[in-house]
ROLO-147617 format. One record per residue: x, y, z of N, C-alpha, C, CB in turn. Coordinates in steps of 0.1 Angstrom, whole numbers. Glycine has a CB too. Layout:
REM ROLO-147617
rec nX:X | nY:Y | nZ:Z | caX:X | caY:Y | caZ:Z | cX:X | cY:Y | cZ:Z | cbX:X | cbY:Y | cbZ:Z;
...
REM end
This chain:
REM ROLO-147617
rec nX:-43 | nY:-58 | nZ:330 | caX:-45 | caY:-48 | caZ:320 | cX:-59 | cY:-42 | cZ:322 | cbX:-44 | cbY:-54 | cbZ:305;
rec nX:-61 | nY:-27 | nZ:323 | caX:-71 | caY:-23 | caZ:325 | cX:-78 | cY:-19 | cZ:311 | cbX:-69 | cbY:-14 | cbZ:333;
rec nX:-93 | nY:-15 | nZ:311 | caX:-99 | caY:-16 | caZ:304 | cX:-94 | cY:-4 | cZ:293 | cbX:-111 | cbY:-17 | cbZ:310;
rec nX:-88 | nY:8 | nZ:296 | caX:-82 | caY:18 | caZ:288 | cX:-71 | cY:10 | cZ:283 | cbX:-79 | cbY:32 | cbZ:295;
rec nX:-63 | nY:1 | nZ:286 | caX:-52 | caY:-3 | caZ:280 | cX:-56 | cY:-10 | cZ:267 | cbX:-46 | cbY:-12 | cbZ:288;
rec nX:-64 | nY:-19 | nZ:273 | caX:-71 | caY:-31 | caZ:261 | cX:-73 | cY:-24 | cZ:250 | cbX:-86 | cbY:-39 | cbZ:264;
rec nX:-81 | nY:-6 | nZ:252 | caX:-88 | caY:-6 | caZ:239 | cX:-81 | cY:4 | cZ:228 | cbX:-103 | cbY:-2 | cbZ:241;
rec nX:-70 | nY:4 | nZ:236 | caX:-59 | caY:13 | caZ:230 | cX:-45 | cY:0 | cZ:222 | cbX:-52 | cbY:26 | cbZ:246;
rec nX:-47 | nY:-11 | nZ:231 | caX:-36 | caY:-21 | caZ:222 | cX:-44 | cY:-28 | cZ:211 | cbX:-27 | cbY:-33 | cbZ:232;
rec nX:-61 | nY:-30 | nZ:210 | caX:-67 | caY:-29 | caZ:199 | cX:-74 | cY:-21 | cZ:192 | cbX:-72 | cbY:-37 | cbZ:199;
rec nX:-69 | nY:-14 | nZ:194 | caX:-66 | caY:2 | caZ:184 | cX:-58 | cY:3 | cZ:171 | cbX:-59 | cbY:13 | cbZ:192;
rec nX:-42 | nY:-6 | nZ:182 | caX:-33 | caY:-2 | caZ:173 | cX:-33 | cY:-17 | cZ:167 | cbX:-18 | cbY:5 | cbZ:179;
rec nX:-36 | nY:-26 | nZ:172 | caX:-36 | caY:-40 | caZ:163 | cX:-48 | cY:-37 | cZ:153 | cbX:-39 | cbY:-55 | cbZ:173;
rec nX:-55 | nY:-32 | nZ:152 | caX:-62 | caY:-28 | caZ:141 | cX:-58 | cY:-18 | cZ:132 | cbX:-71 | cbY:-24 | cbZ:145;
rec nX:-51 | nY:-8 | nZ:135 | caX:-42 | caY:-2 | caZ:126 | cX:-31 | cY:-9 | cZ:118 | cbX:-36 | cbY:7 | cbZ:134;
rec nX:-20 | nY:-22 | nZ:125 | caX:-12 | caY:-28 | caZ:122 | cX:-20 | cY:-39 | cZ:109 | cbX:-6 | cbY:-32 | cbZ:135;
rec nX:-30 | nY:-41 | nZ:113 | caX:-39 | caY:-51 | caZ:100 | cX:-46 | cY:-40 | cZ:91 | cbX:-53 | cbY:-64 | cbZ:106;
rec nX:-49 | nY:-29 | nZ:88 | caX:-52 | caY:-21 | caZ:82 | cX:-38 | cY:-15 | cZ:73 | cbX:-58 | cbY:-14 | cbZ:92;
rec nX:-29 | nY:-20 | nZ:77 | caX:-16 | caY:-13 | caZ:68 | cX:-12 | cY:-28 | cZ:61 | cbX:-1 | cbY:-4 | cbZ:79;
rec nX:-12 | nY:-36 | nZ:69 | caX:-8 | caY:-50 | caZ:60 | cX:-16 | cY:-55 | cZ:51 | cbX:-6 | cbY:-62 | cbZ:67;
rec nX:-29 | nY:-50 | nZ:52 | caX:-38 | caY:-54 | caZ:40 | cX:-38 | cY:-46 | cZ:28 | cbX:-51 | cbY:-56 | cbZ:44;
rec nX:-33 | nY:-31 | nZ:35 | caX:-30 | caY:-22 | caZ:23 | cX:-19 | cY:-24 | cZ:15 | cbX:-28 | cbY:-9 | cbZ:27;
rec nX:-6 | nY:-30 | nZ:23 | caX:7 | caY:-35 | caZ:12 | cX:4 | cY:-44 | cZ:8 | cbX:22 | cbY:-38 | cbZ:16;
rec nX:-7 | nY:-54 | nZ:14 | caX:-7 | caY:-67 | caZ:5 | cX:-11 | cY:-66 | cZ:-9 | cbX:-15 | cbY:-76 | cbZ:10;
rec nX:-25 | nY:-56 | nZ:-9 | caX:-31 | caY:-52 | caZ:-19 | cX:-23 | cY:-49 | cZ:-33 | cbX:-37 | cbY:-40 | cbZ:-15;
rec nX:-13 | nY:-38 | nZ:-27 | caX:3 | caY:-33 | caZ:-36 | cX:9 | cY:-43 | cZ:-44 | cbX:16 | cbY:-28 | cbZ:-26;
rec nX:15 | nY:-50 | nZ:-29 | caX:24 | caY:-60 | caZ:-34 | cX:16 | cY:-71 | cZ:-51 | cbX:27 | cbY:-72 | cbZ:-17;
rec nX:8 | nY:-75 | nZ:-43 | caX:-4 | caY:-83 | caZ:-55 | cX:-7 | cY:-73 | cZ:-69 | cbX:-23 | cbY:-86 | cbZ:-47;
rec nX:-8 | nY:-62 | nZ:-73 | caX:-5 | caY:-51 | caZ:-81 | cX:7 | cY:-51 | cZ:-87 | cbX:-6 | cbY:-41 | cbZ:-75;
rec nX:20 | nY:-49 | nZ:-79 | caX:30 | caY:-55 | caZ:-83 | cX:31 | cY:-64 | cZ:-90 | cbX:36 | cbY:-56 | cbZ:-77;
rec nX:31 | nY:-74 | nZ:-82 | caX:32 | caY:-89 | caZ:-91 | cX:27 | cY:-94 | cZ:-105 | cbX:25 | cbY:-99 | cbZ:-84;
rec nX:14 | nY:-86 | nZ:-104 | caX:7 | caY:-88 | caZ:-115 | cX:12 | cY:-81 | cZ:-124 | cbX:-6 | cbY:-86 | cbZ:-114;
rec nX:15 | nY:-69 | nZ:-126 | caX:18 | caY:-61 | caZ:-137 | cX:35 | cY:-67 | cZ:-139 | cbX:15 | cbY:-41 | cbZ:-132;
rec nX:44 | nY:-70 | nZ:-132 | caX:54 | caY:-79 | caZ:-134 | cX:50 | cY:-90 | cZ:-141 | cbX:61 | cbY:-82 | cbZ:-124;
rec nX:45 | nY:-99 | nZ:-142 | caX:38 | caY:-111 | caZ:-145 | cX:35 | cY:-110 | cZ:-162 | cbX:22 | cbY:-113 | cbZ:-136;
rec nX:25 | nY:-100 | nZ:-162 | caX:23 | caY:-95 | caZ:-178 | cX:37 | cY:-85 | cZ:-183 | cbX:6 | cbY:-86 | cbZ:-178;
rec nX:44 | nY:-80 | nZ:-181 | caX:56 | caY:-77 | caZ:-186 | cX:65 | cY:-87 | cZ:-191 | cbX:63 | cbY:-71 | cbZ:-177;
rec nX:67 | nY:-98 | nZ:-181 | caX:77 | caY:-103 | caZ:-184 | cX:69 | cY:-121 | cZ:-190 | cbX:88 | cbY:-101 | cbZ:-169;
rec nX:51 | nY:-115 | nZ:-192 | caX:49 | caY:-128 | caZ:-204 | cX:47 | cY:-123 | cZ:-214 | cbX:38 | cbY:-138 | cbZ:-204;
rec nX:50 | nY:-108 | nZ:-216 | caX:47 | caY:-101 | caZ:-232 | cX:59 | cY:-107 | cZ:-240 | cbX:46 | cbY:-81 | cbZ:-234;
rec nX:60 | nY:-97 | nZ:-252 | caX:69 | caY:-99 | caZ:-260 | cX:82 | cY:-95 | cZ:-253 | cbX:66 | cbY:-90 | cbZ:-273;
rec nX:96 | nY:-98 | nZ:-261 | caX:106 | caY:-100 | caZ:-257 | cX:109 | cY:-83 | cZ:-264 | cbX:113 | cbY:-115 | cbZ:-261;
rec nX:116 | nY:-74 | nZ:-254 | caX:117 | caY:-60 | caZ:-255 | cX:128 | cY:-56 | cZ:-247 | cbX:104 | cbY:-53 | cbZ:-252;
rec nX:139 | nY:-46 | nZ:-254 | caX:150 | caY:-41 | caZ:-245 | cX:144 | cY:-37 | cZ:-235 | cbX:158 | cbY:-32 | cbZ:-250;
rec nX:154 | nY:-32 | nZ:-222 | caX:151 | caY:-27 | caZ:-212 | cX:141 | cY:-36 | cZ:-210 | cbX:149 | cbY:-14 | cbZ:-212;
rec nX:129 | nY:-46 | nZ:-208 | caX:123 | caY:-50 | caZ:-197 | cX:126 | cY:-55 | cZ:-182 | cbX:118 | cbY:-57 | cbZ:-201;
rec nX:137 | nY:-60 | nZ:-184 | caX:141 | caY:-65 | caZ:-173 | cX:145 | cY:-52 | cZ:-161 | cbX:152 | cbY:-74 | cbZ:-178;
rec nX:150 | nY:-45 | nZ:-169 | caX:150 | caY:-28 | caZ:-161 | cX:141 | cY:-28 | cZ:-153 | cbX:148 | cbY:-13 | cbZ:-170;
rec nX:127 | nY:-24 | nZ:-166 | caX:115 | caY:-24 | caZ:-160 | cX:110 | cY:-31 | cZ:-149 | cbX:109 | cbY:-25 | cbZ:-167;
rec nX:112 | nY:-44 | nZ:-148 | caX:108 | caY:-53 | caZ:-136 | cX:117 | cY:-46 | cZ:-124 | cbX:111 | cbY:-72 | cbZ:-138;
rec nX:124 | nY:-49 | nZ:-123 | caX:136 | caY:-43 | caZ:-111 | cX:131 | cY:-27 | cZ:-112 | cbX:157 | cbY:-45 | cbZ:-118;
rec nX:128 | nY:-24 | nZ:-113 | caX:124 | caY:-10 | caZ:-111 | cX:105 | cY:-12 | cZ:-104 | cbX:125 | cbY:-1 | cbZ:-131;
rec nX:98 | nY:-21 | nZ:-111 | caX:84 | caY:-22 | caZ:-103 | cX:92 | cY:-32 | cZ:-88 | cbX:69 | cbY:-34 | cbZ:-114;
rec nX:96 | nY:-41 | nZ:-89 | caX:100 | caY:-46 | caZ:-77 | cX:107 | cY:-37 | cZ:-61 | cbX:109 | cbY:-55 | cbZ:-84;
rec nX:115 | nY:-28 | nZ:-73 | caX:118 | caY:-20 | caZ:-61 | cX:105 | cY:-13 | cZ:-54 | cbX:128 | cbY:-9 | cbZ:-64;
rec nX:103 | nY:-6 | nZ:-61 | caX:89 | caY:6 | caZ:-58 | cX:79 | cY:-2 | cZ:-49 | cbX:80 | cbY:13 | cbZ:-74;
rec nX:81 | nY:-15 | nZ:-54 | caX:67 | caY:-21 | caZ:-46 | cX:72 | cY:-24 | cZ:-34 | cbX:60 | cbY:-35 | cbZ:-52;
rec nX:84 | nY:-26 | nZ:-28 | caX:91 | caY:-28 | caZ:-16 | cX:90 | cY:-11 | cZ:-4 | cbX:107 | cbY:-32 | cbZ:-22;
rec nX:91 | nY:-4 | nZ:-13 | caX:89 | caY:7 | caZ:-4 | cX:83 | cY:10 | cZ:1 | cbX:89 | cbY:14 | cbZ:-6;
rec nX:78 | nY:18 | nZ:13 | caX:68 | caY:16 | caZ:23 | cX:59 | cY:24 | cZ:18 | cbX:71 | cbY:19 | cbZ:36;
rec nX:48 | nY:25 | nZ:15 | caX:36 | caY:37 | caZ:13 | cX:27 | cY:31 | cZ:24 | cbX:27 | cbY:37 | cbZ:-4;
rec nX:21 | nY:48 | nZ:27 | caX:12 | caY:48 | caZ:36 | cX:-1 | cY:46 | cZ:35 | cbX:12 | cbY:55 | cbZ:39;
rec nX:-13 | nY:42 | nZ:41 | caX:-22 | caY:38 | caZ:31 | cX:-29 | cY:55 | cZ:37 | cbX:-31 | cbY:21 | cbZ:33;
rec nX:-41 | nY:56 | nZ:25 | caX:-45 | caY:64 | caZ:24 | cX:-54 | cY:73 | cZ:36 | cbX:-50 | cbY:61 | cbZ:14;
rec nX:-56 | nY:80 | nZ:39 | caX:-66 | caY:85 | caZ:56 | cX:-79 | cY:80 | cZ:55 | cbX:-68 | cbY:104 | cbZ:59;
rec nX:-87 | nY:73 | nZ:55 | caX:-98 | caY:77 | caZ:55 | cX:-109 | cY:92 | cZ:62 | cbX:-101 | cbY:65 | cbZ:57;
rec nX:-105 | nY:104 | nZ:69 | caX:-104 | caY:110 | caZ:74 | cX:-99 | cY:124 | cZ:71 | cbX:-102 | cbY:105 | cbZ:79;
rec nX:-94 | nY:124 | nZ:59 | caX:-89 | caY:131 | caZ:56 | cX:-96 | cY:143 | cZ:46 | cbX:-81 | cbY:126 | cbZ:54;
rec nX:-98 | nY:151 | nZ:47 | caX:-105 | caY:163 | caZ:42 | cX:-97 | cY:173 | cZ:29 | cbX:-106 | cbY:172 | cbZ:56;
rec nX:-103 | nY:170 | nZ:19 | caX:-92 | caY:180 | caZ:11 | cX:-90 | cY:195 | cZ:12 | cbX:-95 | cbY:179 | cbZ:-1;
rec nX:-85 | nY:203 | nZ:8 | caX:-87 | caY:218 | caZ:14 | cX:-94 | cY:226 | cZ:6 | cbX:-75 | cbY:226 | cbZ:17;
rec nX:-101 | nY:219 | nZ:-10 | caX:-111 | caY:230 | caZ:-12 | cX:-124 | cY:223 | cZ:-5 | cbX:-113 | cbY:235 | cbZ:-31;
rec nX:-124 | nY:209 | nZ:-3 | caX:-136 | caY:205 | caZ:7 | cX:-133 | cY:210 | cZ:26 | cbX:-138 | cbY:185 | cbZ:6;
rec nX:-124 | nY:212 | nZ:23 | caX:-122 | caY:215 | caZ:45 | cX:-129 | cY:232 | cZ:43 | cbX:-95 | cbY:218 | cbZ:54;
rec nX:-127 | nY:238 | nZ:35 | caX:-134 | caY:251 | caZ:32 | cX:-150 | cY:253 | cZ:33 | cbX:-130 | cbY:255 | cbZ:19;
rec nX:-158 | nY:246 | nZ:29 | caX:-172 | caY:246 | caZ:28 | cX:-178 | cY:237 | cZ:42 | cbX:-177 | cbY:239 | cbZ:11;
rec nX:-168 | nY:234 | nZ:47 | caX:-172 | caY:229 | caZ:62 | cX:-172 | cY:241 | cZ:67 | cbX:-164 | cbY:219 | cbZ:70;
REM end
């Protein structure tokens, strides 16, 4: 493996732990806010509610750019 290979497959292994620590973050958000739902009071529909955070937390989100420029800030550049 040449030296341009190496620093391009830890590039993307750095990207790959950069997204797993971002769903982990989620997932633990999830849990928690499920956790206190389902130790509050006893309320129709909660259980909806959990099944509804559980799903959403399964879904893939991207994590945010660090890089990214908004467009009334990309303007004054």
């Amino acid at each position: 493996m040449n030296l341009k290979q190496r620093e391009i497959r830890m590039l993307h292994a750095n990207q790959i732990r950069q997204r797993a620590l971002h769903d982990a973050q989620r997932l633990r958000e999830a849990l928690d806010l499920i956790l206190r739902k389902a130790e509050g009071p006893p309320r129709k529909g909660v259980l909806g509610e959990i099944a509804y955070i559980a799903r959403n937390a399964l879904v893939d989100a991207t994590p945010p750019d660090p890089d990214f420029i908004p467009g009334d800030e990309w303007d004054r550049i």
